[in-house]
C-alpha positions in Angstrom: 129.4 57.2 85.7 126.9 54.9 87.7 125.6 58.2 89.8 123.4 59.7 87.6 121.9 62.1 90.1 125.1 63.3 91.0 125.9 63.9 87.1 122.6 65.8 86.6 123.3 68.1 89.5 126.8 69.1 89.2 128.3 70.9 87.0 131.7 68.4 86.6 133.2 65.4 88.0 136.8 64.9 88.2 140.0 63.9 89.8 142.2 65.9 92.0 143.3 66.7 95.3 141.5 68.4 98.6 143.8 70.5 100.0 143.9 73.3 103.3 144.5 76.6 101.5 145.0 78.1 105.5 142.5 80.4 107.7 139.9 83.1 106.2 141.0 85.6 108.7 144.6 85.4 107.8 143.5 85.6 104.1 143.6 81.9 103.5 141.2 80.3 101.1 139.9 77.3 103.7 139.5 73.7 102.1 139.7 73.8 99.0 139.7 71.1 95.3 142.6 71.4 92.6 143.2 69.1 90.1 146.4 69.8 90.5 149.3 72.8 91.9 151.6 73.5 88.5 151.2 75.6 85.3 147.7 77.9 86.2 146.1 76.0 88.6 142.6 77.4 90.2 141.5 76.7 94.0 137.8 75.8 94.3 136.7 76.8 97.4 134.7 74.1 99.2 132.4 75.0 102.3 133.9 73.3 105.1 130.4 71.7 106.7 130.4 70.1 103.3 133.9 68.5 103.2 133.6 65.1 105.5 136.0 64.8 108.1 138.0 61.8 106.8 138.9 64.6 104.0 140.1 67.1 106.8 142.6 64.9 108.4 145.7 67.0 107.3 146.4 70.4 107.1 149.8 69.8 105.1 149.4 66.8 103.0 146.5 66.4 100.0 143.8 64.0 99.6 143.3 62.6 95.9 139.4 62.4 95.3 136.8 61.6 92.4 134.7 64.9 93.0 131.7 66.2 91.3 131.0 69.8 92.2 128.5 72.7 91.5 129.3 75.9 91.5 127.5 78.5 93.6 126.4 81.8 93.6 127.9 82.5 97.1 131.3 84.5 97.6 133.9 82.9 99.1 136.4 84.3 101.6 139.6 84.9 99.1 142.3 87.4 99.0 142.2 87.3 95.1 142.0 89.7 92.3 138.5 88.3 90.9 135.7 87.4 92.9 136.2 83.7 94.1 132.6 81.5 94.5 132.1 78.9 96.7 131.9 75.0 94.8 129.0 72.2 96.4 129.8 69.0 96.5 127.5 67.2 95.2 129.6 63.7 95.5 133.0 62.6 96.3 135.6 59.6 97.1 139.3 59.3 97.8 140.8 57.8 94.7 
């Protein structure tokens, strides 16, 4: 890819969708990245200060992005069965 710095940092880059998983307090998993919803798809949490705002313009449709993103060591909000972490973006563009 021609960002090189973004490659170094992150730990992937790919294609997906940003979607709004619903509110933390009514165990919702906030903004989140999904390459996709079918077979066993994972949410990765994205810290909404993060997320521009011309990502968050829906709450019901999806965005598709080129996203590179690094995970973190901080928890993230999830009413899940293993401990969900939040992802950094360390780049990203609607596709």
């Amino acid at each position: 890819s021609k960002n090189k710095s973004a490659d170094a940092q992150a730990d992937f880059c790919k294609g997906g969708y940003i979607y709004w998983g619903g509110f933390y307090a009514v165990d919702g998993v906030g903004w989140y990245f999904a390459e996709n919803r079918s077979g066993s798809w994972s949410a990765l949490q994205l810290k909404e200060e993060e997320l521009p705002a011309a990502y968050k313009t829906s709450l019901t449709d999806s965005t598709a992005v080129i996203i590179c993103l690094k995970k973190t060591d901080e928890r993230a909000p999830c009413f899940c069965a293993a401990p969900s972490y939040f992802y950094k973006i360390i780049s990203i563009q609607k596709n």
